[in-house]
N, C-alpha and C positions, 0 to 999 in steps of 0.2 A: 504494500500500500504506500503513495507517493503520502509524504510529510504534512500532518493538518495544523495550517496555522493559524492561529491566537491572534484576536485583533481587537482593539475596543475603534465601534467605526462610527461616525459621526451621525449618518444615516445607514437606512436599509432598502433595497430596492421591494418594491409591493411584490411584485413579480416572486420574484427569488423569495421574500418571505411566506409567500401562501403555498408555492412550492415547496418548501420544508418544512412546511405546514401539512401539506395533504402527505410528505414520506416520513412525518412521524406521526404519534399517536392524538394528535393536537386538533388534527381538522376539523374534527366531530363539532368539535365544545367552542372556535372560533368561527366566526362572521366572514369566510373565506370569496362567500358569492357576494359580498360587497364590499367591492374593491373601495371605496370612496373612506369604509368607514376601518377598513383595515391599512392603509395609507394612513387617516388618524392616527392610526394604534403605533403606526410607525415616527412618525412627524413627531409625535408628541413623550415619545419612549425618550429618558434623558441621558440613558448606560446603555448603550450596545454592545454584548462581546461577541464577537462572531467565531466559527470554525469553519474553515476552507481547505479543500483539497482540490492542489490547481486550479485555485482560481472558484471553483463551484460551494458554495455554503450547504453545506451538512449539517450544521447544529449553532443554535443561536440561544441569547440570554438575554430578553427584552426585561428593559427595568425602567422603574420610576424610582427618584432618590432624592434627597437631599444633603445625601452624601457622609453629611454626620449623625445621625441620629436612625435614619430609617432608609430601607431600601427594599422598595416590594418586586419580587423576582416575576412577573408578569406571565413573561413565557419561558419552558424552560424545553427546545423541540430539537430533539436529534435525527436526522434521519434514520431508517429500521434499520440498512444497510452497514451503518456505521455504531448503532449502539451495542454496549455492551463493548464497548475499547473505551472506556472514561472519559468521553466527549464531553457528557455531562458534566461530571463532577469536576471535571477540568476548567469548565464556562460557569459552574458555581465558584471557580476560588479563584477566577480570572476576576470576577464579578465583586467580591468579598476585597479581591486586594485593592479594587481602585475606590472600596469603600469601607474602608477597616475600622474605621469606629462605629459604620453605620449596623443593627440589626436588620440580619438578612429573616425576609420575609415572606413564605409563598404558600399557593394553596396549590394541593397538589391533584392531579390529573388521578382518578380511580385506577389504572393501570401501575401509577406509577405509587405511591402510598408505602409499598413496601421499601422502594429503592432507596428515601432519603435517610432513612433511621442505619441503614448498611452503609450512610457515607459518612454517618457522624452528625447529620441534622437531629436537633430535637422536636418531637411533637408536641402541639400545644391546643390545649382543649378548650381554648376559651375564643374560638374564631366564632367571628357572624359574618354573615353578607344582607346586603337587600338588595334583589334584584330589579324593583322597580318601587318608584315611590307609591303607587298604592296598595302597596302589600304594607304600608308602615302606619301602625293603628293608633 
């Protein structure tokens, strides 16, 4: 296998991210058929760390941060082809280093639940979400 390189990139092409979007396990649960509003997801993402092999993105680390205090790990998508060689956990501590004070923060994928507790992430039982404002009573 040619060399995968580590990047933190300033943007991400919509393209290339829906694409390793639909070759990980990620597609399902993202907005992939709306380009307009997954361009958002990208424009607005503050931490990029990408993984490349020649040039093509295989695994990506989309985050929202403030760099000291919090850093929510947004997306965390490997190609199938490529997981299971520490793509992942690789773009987790790629992620972690250019935010080292901040707590790293994610929710994670049904598939994935088992993987992060095997990398050394803790689980934390006091997560909520609201999906839309009138589900909030």
């Amino acid at each position: 296998m040619s060399e995968i390189v580590y990047a933190i990139e300033k943007s991400l092409d919509v393209s290339e991210f829906i694409e390793v979007l639909k070759n990980s396990t990620l597609a399902v649960r993202r907005p992939i058929n709306d380009e307009q509003r997954v361009s958002s997801m990208c424009n607005n993402a503050n931490l990029i760390v990408t993984a490349r092999v020649d040039g093509t993105l295989v695994g990506v680390a989309r985050s929202i941060t403030d760099f000291v205090y919090c850093t929510y790990l947004s997306d965390l998508a490997v190609d199938v082809k490529f997981q299971k060689t520490g793509i992942g956990k690789k773009l987790i501590e790629e992620t972690k280093k250019a935010t080292p004070q901040a707590k790293l923060i994610l929710l994670s994928a049904p598939a994935a639940v088992d993987y992060y507790p095997r990398i050394g992430m803790t689980k934390h039982n006091h997560c909520y979400y609201l999906d839309e404002l009138k589900d909030l009573k």
